[in-house]
C-alpha positions as CSV (number, residue, x, y, z in Angstrom):
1,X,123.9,188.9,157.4
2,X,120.9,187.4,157.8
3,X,118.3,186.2,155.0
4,X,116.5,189.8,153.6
5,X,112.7,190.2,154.0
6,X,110.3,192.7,151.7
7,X,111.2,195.4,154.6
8,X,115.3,195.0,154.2
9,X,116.9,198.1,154.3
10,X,117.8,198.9,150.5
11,X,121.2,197.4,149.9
12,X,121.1,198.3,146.2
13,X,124.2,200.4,145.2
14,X,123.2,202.4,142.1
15,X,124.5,199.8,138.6
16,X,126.3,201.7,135.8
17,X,123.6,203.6,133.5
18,X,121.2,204.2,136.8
19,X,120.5,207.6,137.8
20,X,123.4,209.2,139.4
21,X,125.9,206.5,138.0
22,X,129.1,207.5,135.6
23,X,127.2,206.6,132.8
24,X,124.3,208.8,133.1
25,X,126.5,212.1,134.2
26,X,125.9,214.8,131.2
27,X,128.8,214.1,128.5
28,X,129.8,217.7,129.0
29,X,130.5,216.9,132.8
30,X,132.1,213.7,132.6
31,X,135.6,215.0,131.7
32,X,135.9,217.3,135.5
33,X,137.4,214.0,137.2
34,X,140.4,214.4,134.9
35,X,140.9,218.3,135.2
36,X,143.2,220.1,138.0
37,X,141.1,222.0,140.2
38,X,142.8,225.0,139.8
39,X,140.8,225.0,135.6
40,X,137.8,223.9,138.4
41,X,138.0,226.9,139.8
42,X,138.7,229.0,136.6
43,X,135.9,227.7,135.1
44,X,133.1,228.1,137.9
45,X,134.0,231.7,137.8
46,X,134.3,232.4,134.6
47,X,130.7,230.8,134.0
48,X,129.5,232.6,137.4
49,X,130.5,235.8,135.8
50,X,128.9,235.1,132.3
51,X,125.6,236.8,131.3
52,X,124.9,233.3,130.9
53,X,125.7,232.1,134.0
54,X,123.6,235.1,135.7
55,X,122.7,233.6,139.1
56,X,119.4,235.6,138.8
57,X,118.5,233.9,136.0
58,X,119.9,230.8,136.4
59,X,117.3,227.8,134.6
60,X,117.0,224.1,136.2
61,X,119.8,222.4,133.8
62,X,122.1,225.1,134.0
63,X,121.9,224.8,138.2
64,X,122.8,221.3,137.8
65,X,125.7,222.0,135.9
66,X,126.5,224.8,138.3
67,X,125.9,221.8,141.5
68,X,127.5,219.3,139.2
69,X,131.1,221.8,139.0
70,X,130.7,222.3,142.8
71,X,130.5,219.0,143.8
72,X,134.0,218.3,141.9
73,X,135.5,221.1,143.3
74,X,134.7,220.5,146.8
75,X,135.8,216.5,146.6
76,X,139.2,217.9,145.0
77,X,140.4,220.8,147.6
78,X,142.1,220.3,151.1
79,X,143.1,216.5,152.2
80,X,141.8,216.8,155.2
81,X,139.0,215.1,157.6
82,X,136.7,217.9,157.3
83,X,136.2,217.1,153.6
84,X,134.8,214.3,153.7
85,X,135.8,212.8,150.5
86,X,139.3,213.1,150.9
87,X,142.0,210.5,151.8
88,X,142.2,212.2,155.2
89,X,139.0,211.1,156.4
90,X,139.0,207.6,154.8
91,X,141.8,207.2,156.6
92,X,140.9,208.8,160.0
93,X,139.3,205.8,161.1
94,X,142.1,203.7,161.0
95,X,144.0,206.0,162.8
96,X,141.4,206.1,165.4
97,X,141.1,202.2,164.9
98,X,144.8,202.5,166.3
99,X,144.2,204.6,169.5
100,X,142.2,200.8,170.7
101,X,144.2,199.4,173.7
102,X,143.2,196.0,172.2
103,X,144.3,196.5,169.0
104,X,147.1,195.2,166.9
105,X,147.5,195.3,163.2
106,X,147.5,191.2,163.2
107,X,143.8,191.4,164.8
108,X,142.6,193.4,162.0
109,X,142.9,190.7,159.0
110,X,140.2,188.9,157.8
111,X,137.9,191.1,160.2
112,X,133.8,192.1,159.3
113,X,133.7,195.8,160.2
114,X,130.4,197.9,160.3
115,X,130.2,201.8,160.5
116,X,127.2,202.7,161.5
117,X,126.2,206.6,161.0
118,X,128.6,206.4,158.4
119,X,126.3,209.2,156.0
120,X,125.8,209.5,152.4
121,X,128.5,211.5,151.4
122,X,131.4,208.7,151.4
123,X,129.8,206.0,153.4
124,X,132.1,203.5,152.3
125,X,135.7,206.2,152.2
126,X,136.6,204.7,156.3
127,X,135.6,201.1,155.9
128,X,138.2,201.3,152.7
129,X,140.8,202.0,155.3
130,X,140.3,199.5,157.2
131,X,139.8,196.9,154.1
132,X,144.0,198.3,153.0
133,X,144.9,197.4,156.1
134,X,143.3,193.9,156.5
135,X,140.3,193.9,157.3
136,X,137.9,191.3,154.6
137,X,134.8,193.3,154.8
138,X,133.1,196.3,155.5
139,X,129.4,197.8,155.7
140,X,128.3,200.9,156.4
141,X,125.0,201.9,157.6
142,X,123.4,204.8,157.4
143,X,119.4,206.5,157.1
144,X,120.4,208.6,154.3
145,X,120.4,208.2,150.9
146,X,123.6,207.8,148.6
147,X,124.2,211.6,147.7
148,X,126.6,211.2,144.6
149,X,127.7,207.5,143.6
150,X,130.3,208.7,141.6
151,X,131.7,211.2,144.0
152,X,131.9,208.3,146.6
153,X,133.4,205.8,144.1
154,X,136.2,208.2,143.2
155,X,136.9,208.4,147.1
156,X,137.7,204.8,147.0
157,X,140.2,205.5,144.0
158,X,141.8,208.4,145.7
159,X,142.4,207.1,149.2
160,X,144.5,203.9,148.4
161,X,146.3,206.3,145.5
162,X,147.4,208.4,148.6
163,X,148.6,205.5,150.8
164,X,150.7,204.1,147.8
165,X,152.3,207.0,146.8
166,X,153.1,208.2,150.4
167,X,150.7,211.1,150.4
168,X,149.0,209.5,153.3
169,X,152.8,210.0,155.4
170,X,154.6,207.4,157.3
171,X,152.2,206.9,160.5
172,X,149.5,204.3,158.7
173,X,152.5,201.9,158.0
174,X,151.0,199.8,155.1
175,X,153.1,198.6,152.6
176,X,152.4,199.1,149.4
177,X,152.9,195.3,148.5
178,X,149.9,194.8,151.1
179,X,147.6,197.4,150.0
180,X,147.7,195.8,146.7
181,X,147.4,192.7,147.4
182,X,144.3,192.9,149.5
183,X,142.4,195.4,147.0
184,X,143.2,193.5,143.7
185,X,139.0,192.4,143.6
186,X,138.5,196.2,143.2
187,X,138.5,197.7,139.4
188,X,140.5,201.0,139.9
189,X,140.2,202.0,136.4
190,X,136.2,202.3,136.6
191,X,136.7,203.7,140.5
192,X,139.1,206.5,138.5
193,X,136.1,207.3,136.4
194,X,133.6,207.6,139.4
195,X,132.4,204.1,138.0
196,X,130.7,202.6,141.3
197,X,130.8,199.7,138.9
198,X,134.4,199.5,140.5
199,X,133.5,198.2,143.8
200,X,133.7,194.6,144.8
201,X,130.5,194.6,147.0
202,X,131.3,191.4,148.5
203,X,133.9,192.9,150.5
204,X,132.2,196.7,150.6
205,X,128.6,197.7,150.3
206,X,126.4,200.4,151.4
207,X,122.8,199.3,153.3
208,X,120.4,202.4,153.6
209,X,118.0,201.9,156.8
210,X,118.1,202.0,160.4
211,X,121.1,199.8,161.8
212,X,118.2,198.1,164.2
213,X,116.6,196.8,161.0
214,X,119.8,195.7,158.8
215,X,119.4,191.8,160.1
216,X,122.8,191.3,160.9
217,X,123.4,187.8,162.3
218,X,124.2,187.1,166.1
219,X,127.5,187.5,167.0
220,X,128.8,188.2,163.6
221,X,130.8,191.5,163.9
222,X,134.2,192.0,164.8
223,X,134.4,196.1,164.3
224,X,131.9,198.4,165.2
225,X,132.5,202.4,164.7
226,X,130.8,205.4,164.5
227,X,131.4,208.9,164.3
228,X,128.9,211.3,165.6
229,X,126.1,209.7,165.5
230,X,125.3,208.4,168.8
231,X,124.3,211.6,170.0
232,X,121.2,212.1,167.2
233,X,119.3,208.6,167.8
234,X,115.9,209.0,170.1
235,X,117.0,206.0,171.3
236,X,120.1,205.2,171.4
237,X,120.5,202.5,174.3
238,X,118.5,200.2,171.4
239,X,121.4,200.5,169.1
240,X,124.0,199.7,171.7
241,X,121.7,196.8,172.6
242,X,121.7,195.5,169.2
243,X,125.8,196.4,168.8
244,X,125.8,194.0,171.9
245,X,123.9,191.5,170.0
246,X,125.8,191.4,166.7
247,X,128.9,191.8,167.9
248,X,131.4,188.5,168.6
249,X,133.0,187.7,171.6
250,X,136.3,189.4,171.7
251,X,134.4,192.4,169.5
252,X,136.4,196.0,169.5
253,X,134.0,198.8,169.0
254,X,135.5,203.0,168.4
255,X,132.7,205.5,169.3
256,X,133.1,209.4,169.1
257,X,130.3,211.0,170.7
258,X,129.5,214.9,170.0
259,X,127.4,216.2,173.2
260,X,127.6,219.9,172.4
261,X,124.5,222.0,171.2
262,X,124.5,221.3,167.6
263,X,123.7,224.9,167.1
264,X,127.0,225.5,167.7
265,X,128.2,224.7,164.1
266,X,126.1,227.6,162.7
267,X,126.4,229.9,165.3
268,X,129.9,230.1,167.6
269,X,128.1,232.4,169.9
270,X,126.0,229.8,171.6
271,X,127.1,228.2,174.6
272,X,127.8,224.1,173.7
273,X,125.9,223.1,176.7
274,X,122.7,225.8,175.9
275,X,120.1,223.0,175.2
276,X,120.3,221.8,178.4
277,X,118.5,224.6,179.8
278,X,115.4,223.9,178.1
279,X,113.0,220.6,178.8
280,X,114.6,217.6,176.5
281,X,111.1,216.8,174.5
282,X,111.4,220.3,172.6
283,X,110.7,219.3,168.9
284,X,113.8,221.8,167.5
285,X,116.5,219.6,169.1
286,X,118.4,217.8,166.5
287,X,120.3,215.7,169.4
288,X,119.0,213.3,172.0
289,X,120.9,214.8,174.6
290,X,122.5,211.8,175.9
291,X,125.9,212.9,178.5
292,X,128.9,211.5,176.0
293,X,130.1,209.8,179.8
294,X,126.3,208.4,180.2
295,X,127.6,206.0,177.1
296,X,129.7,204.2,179.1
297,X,127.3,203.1,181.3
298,X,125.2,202.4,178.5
299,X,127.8,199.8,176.9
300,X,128.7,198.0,180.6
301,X,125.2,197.1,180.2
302,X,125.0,195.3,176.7
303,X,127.7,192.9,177.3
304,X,130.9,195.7,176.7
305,X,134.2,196.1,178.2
306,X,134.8,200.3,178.1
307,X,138.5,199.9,178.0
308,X,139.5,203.3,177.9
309,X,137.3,206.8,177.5
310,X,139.0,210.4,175.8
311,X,137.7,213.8,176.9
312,X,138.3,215.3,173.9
313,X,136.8,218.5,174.9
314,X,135.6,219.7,178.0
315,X,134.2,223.2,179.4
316,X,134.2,224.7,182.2
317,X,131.4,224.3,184.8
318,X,130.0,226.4,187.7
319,X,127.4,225.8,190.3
320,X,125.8,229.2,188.6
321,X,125.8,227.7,184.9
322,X,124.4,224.2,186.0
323,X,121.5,225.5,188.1
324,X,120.0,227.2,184.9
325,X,119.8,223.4,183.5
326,X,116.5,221.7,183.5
327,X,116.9,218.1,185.2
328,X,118.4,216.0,185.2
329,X,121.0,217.5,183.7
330,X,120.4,220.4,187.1
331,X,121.3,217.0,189.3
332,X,124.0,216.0,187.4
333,X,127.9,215.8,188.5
334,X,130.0,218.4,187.1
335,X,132.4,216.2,185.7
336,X,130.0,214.1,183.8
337,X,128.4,217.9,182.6
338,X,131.7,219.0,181.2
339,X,132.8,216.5,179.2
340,X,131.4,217.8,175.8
341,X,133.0,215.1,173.4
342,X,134.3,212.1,174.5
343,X,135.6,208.9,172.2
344,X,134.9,205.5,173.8
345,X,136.6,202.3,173.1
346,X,135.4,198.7,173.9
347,X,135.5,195.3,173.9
348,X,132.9,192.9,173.6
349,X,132.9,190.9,176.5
């Protein structure tokens, strides 16, 4: 990284005893990282159906208690990716690390990898994957803020627990004696605690701030990744353009790319390609439109190698459906139309 400047992005993980950190959680919260989440559940309801807990009546503290019991509960249930605190998807990008043509498990070690996108949720969860299987450092970049330091501290703790007791299955193929080995700088007994205090930010850290601003050095990235997210940037050929830039010779780079109608997600009804048919300045667009296939050009020209594109999901296209598009999309080859999500992997050049 390169020397920080009174505009840096804020690379300040929250210290034990700040705001939001295990030592300022209410004492009467602090035991719910300990409990099963079957007594979770028990005791949401029971308070939900208390006169106290009236949810007409509800005052400020007693809604953070309420938020405080929800956020525990949510972090606890269903390893899988969709959750995005949960071993699953701290592991998902190593598995999609994987899929690279170029990659071997060798390359990985002693690797500086950068997720940018990677949200406020668990913005460190997939880098953490990559740091158990080899990899000496990690960053993650994203605009928003850190929602729950504790919450994304105990994902740490709980996605290297799952690969050394086997609850992560077979595929990974980490040894225990490895995972160990290279996470011995990290304090697991704060990390149990939701202690961000736990994490050895010389190897991990968080930077809040737009990836164009994070002044990483020239050709000093070996791993970039992100998970939808290229799709919401207005401009989103500047951030391959700086990828290109920071990125080593030899670089690998893992992009999914989410084209559909964001819409979608609250309402299955609309069609993934509907905004489209409407002009692309219209202020209610969350997305900047950007064909998943139109990335590959995008990449060729910033000093990438696209060694190998996935249509993960593609509809079906007719001469009657693209003619309601506005342009260019109207002009545009069906092929490049109907792939909806695509994941790209490269190679820096």
């Amino acid at each position: 990284m390169g020397e920080e400047s009174e505009t840096a992005p804020d690379r300040a993980w929250l210290p034990a005893g700040a705001p939001g950190s295990v030592a300022s959680v209410p004492r009467t919260n602090r035991h719910l990282l300990g409990v099963e989440t079957a007594d979770l559940v028990a005791e949401l309801l029971s308070r939900l159906r208390s006169r106290e807990w009236d949810v007409r009546r509800l005052k400020t503290r007693e809604l953070k208690e309420l938020g405080q019991l929800a956020t525990d509960l949510s972090t606890r249930v269903h390893d899988v990716a969709p959750n995005r605190c949960s071993p699953a998807k701290s592991l998902a990008l190593l598995r999609k690390l994987r899929q690279h043509p170029d990659f071997t498990p060798e390359w990985l070690v002693g690797k500086t990898c950068v997720d940018v996108g990677c949200g406020g949720v668990s913005p460190l969860g997939a880098l953490f994957g990559l740091l158990m299987a080899g990899a000496e450092r990690g960053i993650g970049v994203d605009m928003d803020e850190l929602v729950d330091p504790r919450v994304a501290a105990r994902a740490l703790y709980d996605a290297r627990a799952a690969v050394i007791s086997g609850a992560s299955g077979p595929a990974l193929q980490l040894s225990v004696e490895d995972v160990l080995a290279r996470t011995k700088s990290f304090d697991f007994s704060k990390l149990a605690l939701g202690d961000p205090a736990g994490i050895d930010r010389s190897r991990l850290d968080f930077v809040r701030g737009a990836f164009e601003a994070c002044g990483f050095d020239e050709s000093s990235v070996d791993l970039i990744c992100s998970q939808s997210f290229l799709e919401h940037p207005p401009e989103p050929e500047a951030l391959v353009a700086e990828m290109g830039r920071i990125s080593r010779p030899g670089a690998l780079g893992v992009h999914a790319i989410d084209g559909a109608d964001h819409r979608v997600y609250r309402d299955a009804s609309v069609h993934p390609l509907h905004f489209l048919e409407f002009p692309a300045d219209r202020p209610d667009d969350c997305c900047n439109r950007v064909r998943p296939l139109d990335f590959v050009d995008l990449f060729e020209r910033h000093g990438f190698e696209v060694r190998e594109v996935v249509h993960v999901t593609t509809v079906e296209i007719d001469e009657q459906l693209r003619s309601r598009f506005a342009e260019p999309y109207r002009s545009m080859d069906l092929e490049r139309l109907s792939c909806v999500r695509a994941k790209l992997f490269v190679r820096r050049r």
